[in-house]
C-alpha positions as CSV (number, residue, x, y, z in Angstrom):
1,X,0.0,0.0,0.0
2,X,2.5,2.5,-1.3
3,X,2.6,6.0,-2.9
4,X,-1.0,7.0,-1.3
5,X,-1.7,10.9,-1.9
6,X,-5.5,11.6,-2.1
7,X,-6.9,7.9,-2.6
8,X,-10.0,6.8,-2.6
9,X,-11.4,3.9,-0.5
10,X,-14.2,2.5,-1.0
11,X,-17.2,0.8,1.6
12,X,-19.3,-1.7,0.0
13,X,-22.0,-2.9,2.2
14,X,-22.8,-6.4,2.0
15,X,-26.1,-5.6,0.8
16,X,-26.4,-2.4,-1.4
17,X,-22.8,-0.5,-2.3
18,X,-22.2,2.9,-0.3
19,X,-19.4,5.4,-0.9
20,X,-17.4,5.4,2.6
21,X,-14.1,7.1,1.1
22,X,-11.3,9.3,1.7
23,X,-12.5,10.3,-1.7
24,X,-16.0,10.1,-3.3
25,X,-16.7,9.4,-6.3
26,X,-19.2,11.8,-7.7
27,X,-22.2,10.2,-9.6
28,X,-21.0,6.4,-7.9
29,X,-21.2,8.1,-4.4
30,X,-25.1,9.5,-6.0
31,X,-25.9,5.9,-7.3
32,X,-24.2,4.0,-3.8
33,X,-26.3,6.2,-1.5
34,X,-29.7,6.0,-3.9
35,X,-28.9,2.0,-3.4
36,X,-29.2,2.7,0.5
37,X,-32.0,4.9,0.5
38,X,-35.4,4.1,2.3
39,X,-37.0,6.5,0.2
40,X,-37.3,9.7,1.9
41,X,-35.5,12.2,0.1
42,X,-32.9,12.7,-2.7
43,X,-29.6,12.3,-2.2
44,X,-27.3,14.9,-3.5
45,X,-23.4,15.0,-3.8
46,X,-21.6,16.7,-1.7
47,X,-18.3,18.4,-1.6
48,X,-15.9,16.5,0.5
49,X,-15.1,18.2,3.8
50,X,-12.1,17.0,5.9
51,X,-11.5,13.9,7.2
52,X,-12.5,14.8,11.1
53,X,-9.5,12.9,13.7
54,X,-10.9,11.9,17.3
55,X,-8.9,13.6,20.2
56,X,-6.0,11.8,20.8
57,X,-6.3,11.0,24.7
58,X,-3.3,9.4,26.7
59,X,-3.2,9.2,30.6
60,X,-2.5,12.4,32.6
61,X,0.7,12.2,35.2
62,X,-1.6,10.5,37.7
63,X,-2.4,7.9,35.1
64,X,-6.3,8.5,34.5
65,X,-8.3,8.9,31.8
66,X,-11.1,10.8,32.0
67,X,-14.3,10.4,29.9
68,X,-17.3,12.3,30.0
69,X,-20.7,11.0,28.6
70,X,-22.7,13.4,27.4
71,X,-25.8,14.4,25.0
72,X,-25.1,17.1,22.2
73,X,-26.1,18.4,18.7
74,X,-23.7,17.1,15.9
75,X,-23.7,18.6,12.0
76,X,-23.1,15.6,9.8
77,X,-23.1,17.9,6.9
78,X,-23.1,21.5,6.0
79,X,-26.5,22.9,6.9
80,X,-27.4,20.0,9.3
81,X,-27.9,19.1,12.7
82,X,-29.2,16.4,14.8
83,X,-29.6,15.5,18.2
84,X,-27.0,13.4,18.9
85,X,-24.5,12.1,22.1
86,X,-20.7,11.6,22.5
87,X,-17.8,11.2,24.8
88,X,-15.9,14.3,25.6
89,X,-17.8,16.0,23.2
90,X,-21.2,15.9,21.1
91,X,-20.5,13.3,18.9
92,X,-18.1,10.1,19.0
93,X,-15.4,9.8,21.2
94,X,-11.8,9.9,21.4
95,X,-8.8,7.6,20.9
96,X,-7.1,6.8,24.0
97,X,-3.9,5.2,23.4
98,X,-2.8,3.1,26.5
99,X,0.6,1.1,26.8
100,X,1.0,-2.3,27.3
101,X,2.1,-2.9,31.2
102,X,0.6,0.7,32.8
103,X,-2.1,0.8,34.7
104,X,-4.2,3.3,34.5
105,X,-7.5,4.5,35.8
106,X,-10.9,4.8,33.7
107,X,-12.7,7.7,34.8
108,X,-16.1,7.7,33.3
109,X,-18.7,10.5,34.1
110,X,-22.3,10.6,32.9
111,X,-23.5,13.6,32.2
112,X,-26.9,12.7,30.9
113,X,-30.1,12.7,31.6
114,X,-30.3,8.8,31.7
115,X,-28.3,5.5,33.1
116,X,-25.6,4.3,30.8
117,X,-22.4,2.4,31.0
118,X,-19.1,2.1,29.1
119,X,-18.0,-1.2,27.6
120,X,-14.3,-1.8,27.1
121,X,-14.3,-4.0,23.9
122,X,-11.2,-5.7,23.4
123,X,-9.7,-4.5,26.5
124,X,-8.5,-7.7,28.6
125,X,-10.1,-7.1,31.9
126,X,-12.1,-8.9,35.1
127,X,-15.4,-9.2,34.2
128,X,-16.6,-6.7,37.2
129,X,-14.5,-3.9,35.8
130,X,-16.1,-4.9,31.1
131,X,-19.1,-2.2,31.7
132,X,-21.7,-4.5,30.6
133,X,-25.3,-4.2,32.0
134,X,-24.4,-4.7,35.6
135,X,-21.9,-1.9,36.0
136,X,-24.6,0.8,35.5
137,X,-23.5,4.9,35.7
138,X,-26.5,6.8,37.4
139,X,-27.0,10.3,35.9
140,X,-24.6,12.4,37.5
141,X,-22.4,9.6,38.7
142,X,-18.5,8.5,38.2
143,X,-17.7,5.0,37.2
144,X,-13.8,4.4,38.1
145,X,-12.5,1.1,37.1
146,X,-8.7,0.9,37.7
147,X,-7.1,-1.7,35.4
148,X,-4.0,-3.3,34.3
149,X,-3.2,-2.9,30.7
150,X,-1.5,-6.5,30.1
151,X,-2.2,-7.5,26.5
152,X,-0.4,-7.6,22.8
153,X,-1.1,-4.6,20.7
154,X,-4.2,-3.8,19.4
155,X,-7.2,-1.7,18.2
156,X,-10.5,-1.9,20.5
157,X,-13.1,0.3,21.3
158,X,-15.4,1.1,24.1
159,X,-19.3,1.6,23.8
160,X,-22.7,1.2,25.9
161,X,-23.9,-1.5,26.8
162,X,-27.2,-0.9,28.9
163,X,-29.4,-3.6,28.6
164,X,-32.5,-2.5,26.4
165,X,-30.5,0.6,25.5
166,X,-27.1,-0.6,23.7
167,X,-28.1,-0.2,20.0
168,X,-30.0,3.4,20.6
169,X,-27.6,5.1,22.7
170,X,-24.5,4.1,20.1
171,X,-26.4,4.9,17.5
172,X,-26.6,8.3,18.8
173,X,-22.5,8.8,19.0
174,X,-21.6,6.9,22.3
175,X,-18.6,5.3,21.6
176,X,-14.8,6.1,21.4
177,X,-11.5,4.3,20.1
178,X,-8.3,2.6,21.9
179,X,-5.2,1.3,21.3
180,X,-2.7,-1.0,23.4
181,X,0.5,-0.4,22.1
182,X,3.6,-2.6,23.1
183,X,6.5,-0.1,21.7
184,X,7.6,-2.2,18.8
185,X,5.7,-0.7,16.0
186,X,8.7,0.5,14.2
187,X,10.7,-2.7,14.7
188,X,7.5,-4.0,12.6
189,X,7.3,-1.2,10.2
190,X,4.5,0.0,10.5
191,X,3.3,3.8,10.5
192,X,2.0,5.2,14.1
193,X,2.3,8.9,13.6
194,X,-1.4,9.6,14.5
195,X,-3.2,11.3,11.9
196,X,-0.7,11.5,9.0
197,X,-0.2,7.6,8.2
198,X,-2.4,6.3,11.1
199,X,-5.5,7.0,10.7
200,X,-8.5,5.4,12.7
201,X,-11.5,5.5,10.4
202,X,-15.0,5.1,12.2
203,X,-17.5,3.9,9.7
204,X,-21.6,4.0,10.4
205,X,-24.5,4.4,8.6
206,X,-27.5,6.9,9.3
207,X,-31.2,7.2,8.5
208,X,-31.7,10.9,9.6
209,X,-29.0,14.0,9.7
210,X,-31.5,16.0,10.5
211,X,-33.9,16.8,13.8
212,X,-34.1,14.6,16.8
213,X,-36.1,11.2,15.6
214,X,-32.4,9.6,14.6
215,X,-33.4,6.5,16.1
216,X,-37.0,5.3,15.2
217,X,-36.5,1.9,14.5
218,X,-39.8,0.0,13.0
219,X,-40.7,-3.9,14.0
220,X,-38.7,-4.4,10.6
221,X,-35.5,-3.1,11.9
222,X,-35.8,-4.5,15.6
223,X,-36.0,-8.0,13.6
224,X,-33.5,-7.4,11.1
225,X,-31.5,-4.4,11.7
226,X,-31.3,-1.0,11.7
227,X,-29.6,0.5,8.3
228,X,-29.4,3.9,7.5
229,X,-29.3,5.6,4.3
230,X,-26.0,7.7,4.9
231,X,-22.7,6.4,5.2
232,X,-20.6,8.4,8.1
233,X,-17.2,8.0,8.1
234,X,-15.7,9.8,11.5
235,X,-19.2,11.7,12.1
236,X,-18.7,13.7,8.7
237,X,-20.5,12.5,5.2
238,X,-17.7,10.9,2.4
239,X,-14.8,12.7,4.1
240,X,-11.4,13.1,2.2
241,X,-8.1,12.6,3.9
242,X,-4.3,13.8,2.5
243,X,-2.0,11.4,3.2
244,X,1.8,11.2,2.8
245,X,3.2,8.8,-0.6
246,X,4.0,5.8,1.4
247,X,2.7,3.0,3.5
248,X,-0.6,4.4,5.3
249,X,-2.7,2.4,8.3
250,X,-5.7,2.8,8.6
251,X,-7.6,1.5,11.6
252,X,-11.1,0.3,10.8
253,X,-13.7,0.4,13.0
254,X,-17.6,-0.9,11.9
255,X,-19.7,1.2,14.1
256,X,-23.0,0.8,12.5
257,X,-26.0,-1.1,14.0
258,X,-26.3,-3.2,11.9
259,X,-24.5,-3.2,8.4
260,X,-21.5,-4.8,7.2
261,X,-18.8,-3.4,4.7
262,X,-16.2,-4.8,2.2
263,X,-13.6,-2.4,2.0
264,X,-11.6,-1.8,-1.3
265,X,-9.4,1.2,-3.3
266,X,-11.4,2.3,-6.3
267,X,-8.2,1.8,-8.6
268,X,-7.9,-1.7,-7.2
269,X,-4.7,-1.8,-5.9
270,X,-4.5,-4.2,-2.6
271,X,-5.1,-3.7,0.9
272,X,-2.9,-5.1,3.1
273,X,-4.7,-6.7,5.9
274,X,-2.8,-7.3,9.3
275,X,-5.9,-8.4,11.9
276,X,-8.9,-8.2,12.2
277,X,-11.5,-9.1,15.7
């Protein structure tokens, strides 16, 4: 994966193709969303905005890491806004990047009106500190799990998981990235200079941009699935990332509900797959 400056990569979804890109593709990025439509309105093409990076957070000298849950407006696209939740901010999360053999303390605050938790997924730790169902955060409240990070490298996330509530409140933006690193990147050559040749990529799909109904789901979708009809790559519509003309990582995360995507370059050169949970 060499001499990248301005490529395009495409999301197919298993179903129907959608554009998810560092670079759309015009009338195919028309035709892939028109494919995913529920037939509500047109779908126009857009001018690609920036490929939007998710705070980079690391422990502080005391070693915690402090996340704040908390509801917001987000603008997918230029003229839009929905109601929408986050972590540290109105929509998404950040990357925390943790190091093999610290330890380090997970501060979680909910600022919301309702309960919630955080799931570490991926993270290796004792089931009383994963933030499943039973390790519920009250409004108002501080979760603090303090856990040893004693695992290879690797690329997790963390997300809700309140029972009855999971699927909603992630759909709405709750959920952020992670990374274990072990120090040996550059033994292995690979890129980690975050944001220029590592690049975490959060793709989703949304039915509404627009208003607060983003999350209506039918008997249809509680059966099935709930697909939208916009493909969101890091919060922002078909975003477009410059990137140095050498090897580039990109981290891929599939934060959508429901959908699954095959990922390809649209002049077919090959990806270069190193894992994959």
């Amino acid at each position: 994966m060499t001499g990248i400056t301005r490529r395009r990569l495409l999301a197919l979804g298993a179903s129907a193709a959608c554009v998810a890109a560092l670079r759309p593709l015009g009338a195919f990025a028309q035709d892939a969303h028109q494919h995913m439509r529920h037939g509500a309105v047109d779908v126009p093409v857009l001018k690609a905005p920036p490929l939007p990076l998710p705070p980079l957070v690391e422990p502080d000298a005391s070693g915690i890491v402090r996340l704040k849950v908390q509801k917001g407006r987000h603008s997918f696209a230029k003229g839009s806004e929905a109601a929408s939740a986050g972590i540290n901010g109105a929509y998404l999360g950040p990357l925390v990047r943790l190091m093999s053999g610290e330890s380090v303390t997970l501060s979680v605050e909910n600022a919301m009106d309702e309960e919630t938790t955080l799931h570490w997924h991926g993270l290796f730790v004792p089931s009383h500190l994963d933030g499943g169902p039973h390790n519920v955060i009250a409004p108002g409240a501080k979760w603090e799990p303090k856990v040893a990070v004693n695992q290879p490298a690797s690329f997790n996330w963390f997300h809700p998981h309140l029972h009855g509530h999971t699927a909603r409140q992630a759909h709405m933006g709750i959920a952020g990235l992670m990374i274990v690193r072990d120090g040996k990147d550059a033994e292995r050559g690979l890129p980690e200079t975050y944001g220029v040749d590592d690049l975490p990529l959060v793709l989703q799909d949304r039915r509404v941009i627009e208003g607060d109904a983003v999350y209506a789901p039918d008997i249809m979708d509680l059966i099935h699935g709930f697909r939208g009809d916009w493909l969101i790559v890091n919060g922002a519509i078909a975003p477009e990332a410059r990137v140095p003309s050498a090897m580039v990582r990109l981290r891929l995360l599939n934060g959508a509900n429901a959908r699954n995507f095959h990922i390809r370059f649209a002049d077919g050169r090959p990806l270069l797959p190193m894992v994959a949970s």
